[in-house]
C-alpha positions as CSV (number, residue, x, y, z in Angstrom):
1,X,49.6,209.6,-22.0
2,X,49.7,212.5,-24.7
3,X,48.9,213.5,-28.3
4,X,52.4,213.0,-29.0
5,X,52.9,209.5,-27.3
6,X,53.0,206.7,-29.5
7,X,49.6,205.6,-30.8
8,X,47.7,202.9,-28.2
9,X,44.5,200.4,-28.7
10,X,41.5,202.3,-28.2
11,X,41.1,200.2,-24.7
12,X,44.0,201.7,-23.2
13,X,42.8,205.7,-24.2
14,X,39.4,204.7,-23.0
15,X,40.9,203.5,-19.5
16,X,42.9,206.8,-19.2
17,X,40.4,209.2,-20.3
18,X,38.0,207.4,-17.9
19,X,40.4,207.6,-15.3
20,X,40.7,211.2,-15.6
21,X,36.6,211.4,-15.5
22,X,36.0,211.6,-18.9
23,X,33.0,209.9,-20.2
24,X,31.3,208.7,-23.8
25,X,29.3,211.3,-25.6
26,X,28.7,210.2,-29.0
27,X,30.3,207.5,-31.4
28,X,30.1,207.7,-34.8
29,X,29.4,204.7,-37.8
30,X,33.3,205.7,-39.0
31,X,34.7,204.3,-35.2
32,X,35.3,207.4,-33.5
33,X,34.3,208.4,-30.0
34,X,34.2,211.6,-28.6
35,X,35.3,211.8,-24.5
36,X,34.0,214.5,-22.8
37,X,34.5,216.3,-19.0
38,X,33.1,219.4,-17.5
39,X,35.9,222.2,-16.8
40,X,38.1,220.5,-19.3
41,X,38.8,219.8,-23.8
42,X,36.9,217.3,-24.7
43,X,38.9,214.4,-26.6
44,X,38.0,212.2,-29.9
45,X,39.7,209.4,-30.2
46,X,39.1,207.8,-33.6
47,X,40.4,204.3,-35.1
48,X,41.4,205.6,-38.3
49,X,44.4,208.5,-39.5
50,X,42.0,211.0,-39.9
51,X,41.8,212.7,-43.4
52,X,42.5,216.5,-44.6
53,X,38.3,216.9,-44.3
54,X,38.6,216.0,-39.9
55,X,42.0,218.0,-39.3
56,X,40.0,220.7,-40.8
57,X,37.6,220.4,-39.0
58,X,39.3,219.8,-35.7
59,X,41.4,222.9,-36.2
60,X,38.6,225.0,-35.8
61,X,37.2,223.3,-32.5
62,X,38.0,222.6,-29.0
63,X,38.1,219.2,-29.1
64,X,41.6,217.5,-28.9
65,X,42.7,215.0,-31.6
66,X,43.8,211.5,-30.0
67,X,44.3,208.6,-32.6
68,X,44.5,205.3,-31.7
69,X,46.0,201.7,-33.2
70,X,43.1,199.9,-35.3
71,X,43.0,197.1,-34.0
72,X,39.7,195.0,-35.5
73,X,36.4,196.4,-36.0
74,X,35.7,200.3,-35.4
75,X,34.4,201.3,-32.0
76,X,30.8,199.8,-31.5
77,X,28.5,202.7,-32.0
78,X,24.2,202.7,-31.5
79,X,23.3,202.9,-35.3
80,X,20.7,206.0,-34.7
81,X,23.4,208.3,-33.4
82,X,23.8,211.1,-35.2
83,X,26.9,211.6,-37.7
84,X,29.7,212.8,-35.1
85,X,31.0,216.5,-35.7
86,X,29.2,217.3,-38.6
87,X,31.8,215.6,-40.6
88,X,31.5,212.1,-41.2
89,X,28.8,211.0,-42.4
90,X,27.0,207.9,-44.4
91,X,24.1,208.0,-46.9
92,X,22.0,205.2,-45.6
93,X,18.5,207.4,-46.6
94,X,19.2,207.2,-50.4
95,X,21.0,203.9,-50.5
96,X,17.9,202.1,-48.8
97,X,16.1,200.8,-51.8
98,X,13.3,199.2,-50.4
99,X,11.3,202.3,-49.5
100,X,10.3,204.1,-52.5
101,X,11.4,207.9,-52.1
102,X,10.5,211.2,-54.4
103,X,13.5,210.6,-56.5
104,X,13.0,206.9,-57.2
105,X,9.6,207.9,-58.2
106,X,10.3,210.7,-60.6
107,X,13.0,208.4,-62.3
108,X,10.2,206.1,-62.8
109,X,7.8,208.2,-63.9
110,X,10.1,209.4,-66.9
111,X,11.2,205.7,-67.1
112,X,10.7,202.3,-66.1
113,X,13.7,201.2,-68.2
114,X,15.8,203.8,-66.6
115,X,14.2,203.0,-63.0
116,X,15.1,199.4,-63.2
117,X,18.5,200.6,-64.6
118,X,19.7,202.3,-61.8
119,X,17.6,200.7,-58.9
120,X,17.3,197.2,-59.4
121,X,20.2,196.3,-61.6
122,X,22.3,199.3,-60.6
123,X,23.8,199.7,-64.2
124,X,23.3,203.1,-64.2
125,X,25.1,206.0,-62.3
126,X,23.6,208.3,-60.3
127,X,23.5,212.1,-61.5
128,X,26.5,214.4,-60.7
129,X,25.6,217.3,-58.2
130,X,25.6,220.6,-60.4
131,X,26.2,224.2,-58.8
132,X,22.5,225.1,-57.4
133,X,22.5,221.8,-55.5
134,X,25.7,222.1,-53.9
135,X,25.1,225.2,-52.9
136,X,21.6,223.9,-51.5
137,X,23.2,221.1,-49.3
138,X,25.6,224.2,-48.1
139,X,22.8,226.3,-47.3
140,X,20.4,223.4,-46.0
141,X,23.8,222.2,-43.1
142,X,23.9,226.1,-42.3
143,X,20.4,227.0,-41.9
144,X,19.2,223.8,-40.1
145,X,21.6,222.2,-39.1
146,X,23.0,225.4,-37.7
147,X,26.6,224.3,-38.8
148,X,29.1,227.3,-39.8
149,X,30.0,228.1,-42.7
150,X,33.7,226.6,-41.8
151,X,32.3,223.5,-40.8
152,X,30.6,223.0,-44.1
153,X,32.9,224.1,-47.4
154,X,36.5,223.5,-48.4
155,X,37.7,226.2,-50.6
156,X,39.4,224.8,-54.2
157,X,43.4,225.7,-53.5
158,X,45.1,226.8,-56.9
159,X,46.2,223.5,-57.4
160,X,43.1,222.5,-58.7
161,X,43.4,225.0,-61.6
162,X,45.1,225.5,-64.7
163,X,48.2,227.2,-65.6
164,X,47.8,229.9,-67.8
165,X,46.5,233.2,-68.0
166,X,43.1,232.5,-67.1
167,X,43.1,230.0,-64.7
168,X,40.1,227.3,-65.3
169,X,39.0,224.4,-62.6
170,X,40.4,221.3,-63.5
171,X,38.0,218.9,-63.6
172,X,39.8,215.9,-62.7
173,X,42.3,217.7,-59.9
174,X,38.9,219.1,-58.1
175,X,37.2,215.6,-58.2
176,X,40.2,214.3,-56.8
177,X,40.4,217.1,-54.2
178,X,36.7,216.7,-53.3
179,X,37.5,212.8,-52.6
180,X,40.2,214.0,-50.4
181,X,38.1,216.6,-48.3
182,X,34.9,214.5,-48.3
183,X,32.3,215.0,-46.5
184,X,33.6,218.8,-46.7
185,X,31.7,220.4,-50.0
186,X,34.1,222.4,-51.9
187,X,33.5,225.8,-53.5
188,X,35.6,228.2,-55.3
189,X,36.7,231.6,-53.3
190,X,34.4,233.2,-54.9
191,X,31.2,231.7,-54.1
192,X,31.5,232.4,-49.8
193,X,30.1,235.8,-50.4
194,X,27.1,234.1,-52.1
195,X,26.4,231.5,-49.4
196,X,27.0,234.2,-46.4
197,X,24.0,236.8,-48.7
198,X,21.8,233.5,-48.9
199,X,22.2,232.3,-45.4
200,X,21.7,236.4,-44.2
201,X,18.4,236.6,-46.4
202,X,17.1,233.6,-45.7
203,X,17.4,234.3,-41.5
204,X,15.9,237.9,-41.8
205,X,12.9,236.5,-43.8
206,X,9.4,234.9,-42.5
207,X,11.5,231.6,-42.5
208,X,13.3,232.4,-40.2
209,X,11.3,233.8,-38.1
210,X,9.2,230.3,-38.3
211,X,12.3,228.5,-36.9
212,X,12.7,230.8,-34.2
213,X,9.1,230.5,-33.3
214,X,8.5,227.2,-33.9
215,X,12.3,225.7,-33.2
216,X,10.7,223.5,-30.0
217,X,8.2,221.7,-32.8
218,X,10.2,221.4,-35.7
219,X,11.4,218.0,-36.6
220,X,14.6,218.7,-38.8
221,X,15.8,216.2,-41.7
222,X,13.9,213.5,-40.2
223,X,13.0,210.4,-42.3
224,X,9.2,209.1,-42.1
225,X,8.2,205.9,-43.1
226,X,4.8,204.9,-44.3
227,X,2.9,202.6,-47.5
228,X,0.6,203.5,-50.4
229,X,-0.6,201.7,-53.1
230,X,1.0,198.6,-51.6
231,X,4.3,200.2,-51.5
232,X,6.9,200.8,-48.5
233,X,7.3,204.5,-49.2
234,X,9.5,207.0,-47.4
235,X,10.3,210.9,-47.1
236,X,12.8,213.2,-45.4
237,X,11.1,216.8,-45.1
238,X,13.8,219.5,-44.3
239,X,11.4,220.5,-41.4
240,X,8.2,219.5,-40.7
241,X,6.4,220.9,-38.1
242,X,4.1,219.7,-35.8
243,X,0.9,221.7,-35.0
244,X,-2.1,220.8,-32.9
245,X,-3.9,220.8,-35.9
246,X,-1.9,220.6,-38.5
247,X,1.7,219.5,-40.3
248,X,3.6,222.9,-41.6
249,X,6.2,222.2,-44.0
250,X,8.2,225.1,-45.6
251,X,10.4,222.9,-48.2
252,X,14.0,225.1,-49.2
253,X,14.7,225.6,-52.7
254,X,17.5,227.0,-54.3
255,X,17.9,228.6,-57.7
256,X,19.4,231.3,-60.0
257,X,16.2,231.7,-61.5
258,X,13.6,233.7,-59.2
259,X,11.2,235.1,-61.2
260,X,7.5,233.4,-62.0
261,X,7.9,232.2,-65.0
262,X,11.4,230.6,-64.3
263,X,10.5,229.0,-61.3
264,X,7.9,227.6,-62.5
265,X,10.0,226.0,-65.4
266,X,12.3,224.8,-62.9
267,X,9.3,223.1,-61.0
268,X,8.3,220.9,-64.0
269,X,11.7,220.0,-64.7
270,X,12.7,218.5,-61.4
271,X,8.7,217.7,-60.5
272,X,8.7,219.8,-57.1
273,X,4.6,219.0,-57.7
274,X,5.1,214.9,-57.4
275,X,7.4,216.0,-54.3
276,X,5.1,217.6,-52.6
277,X,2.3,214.8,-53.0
278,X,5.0,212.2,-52.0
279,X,5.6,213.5,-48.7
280,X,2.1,215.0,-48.3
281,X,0.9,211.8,-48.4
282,X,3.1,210.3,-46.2
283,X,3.5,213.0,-43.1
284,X,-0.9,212.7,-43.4
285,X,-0.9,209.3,-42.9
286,X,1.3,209.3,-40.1
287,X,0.1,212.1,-38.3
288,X,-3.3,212.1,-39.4
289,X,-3.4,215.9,-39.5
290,X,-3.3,217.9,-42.5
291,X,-0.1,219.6,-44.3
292,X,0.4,223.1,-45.4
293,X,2.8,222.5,-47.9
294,X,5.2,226.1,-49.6
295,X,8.2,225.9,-50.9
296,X,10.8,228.9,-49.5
297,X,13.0,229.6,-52.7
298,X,16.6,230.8,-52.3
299,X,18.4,233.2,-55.3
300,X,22.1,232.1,-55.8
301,X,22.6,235.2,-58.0
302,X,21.8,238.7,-57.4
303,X,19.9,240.1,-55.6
304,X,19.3,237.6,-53.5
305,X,15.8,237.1,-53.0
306,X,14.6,234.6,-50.9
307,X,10.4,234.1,-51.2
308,X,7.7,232.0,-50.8
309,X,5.8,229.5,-53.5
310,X,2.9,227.7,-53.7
311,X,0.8,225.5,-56.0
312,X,-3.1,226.4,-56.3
313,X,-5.6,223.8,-54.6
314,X,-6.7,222.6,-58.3
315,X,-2.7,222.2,-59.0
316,X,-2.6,219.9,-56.1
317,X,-5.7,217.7,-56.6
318,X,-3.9,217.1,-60.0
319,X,-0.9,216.4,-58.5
320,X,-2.0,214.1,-55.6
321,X,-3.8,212.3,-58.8
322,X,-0.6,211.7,-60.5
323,X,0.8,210.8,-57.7
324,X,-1.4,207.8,-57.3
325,X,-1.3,206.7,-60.4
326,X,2.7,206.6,-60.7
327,X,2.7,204.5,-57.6
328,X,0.4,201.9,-58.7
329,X,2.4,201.6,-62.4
330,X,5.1,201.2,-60.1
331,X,3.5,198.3,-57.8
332,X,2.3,196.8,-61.2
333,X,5.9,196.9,-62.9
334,X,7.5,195.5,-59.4
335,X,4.6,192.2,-59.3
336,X,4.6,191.4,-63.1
337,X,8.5,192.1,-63.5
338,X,7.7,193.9,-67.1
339,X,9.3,197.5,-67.3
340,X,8.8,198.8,-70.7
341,X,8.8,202.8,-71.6
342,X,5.7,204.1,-73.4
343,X,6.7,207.0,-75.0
344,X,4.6,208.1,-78.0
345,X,6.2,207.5,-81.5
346,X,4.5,210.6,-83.1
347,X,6.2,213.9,-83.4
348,X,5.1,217.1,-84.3
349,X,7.1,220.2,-85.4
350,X,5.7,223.9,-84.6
351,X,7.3,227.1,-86.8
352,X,9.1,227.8,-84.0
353,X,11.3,224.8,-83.9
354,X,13.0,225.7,-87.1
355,X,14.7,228.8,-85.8
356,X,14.0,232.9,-85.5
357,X,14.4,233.1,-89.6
358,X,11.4,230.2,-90.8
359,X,8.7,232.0,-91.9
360,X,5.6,229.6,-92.4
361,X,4.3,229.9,-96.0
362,X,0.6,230.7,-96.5
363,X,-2.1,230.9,-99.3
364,X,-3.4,233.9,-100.9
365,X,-6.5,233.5,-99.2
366,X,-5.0,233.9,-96.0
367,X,-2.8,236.6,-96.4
368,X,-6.0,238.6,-98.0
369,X,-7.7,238.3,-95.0
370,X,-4.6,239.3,-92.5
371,X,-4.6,242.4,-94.7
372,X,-7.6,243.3,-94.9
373,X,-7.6,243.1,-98.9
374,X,-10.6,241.7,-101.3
């Protein structure tokens, strides 16, 4: 039997790979299996025709491509196996529902109407990806999943772009070529310098040196269960490790703002503050040790940087406050079955609303005493 002999039931490749002393190592939830033998190429055979995003992939590996006829259901698999070659992959964390996550909870908290929405009725769409966080899944696959960066990004052929004289992405042509590649993430040419500077700074900082010290403790991407308020909760730390006397977790962030002030902006939008009480909360009560919570913030523009971040203790008594309170409006919405928005109906306009020209009008007695006049 070869690659190039006419395709056979999976039984038949598993009887010949077997006879050859290949065994099992992994299956995957797509219905592949990957056969492996010491001293010679391992073998996948999968049950599907394998799409542009797995010849890819197998054309930079030593594992030999063997389809097979589909013939019923996919290849039984163990559902905790991990996804096979860093390639397929299925979003069973964020499609469980019935564990309330970080996300679910910050929908909520800037609406029950749109929280209901999107994760009880499931009228609503979920957000597109923009730029900073496909670059941070990019970045997260490289840097702890310790995936290359061919294993991880498609590049956008010209196809995908219009004619002219400056050539623009075509919206529609690169979704369609992202379906195509998928799980691959696709970037423009341009951006692989980028990721290579972030991955490089990101290695040579105190992070890295964390997961080189701390590599045998560290518990990567791994999904913890627990309940508050009366409510199944979950949380999937990017590493979390575990100390004798304590949980360390240094969160990755990325950004093209660096800078104090713009960080900090960027904080309040996406509420990296109700993260970090979320999964503090969680990781405490399943551990029953404390965390020390920072968040390691990547540049996606120049220079570069790549630092550390931290909200004050007051910040996160606050925080952990808030945090409470969200999840028992939550419980209450879920047991009375009432989600209504309470957004206040006053509004208030400051000068600088109305533009860099307004100049507020003023009495005479007021600009007397700005000038000093009787």
């Amino acid at each position: 039997m070869s690659l190039t002999a006419p395709l056979q039931p999976f039984s038949a490749w598993e009887s010949y790979l077997t006879k050859q002393g290949y065994t099992v190592a992994r299956t995957s939830p797509q219905g592949s299996a990957l056969f492996v033998c010491d001293g010679k190429p391992s073998y996948r055979v999968s049950a599907f025709e394998p799409n542009e995003a797995t010849l890819c992939w197998m054309g930079r590996t030593m594992v030999n491509d063997a389809r097979c006829l589909y013939i019923g259901s996919p290849f039984q698999h163990d559902a905790t196996d991990l996804p096979e070659f860093g390639l397929e992959r299925h979003d069973a964390y964020h499609d469980d529902l019935d564990y309330i996550s970080k996300s679910m909870l910050s929908v909520f908290a800037d609406s029950p109407v749109k929280y209901r929405a999107q994760y009880i009725l499931g009228t609503m769409p979920r957000k597109k990806p923009t730029r900073p966080m496909k670059l941070g899944t990019i970045l997260h696959a490289m840097l702890l999943e310790r995936k290359t960066l061919e294993e991880t990004v498609a590049v956008y052929p010209y196809s995908c772009y219009t004619d002219g004289e400056t050539p623009r992405l075509s919206t529609k042509r690169a979704e369609a070529y992202e379906r195509k590649l998928a799980p691959l993430i696709c970037v423009r040419e341009s951006e692989l310098p980028t990721i290579r500077q972030m991955v490089k700074a990101a290695m040579e900082s105190p992070f890295g040196e964390l997961l080189r010290t701390h590599s045998d403790k560290a518990h990567f991407e791994t999904r913890v269960d627990g309940e508050l308020c009366g409510l199944k909760v979950r949380c999937k730390p990017d590493i979390h490790v575990i100390l004798d006397d304590q949980i360390v977790v240094p969160d990755l962030k990325f950004t093209a703002l660096f800078g104090q002030e713009e960080f900090e902006r960027t904080a309040k939008r996406f509420s990296y503050y109700l993260q970090k009480s979320h999964y503090k909360a969680i990781l405490e009560q399943k551990y029953g040790l404390p965390v020390a919570w920072s968040f390691w913030v990547g540049e996606t523009v120049q220079p570069h940087r790549f630092g550390i971040r931290e909200y004050d203790e007051r910040s996160s008594e606050i925080s952990d406050e808030y945090h409470r309170e969200k999840l028992t409006q939550l419980k209450t919405c879920y047991d009375t079955g009432i989600w209504e928005d309470t957004f206040d109906t006053t509004m208030t306009i400051a000068p600088w609303d109305l533009g860099g020209e307004y100049t507020a009008e003023t009495d005479d007695e007021d600009a007397t005493i700005r000038t000093g006049g009787m």
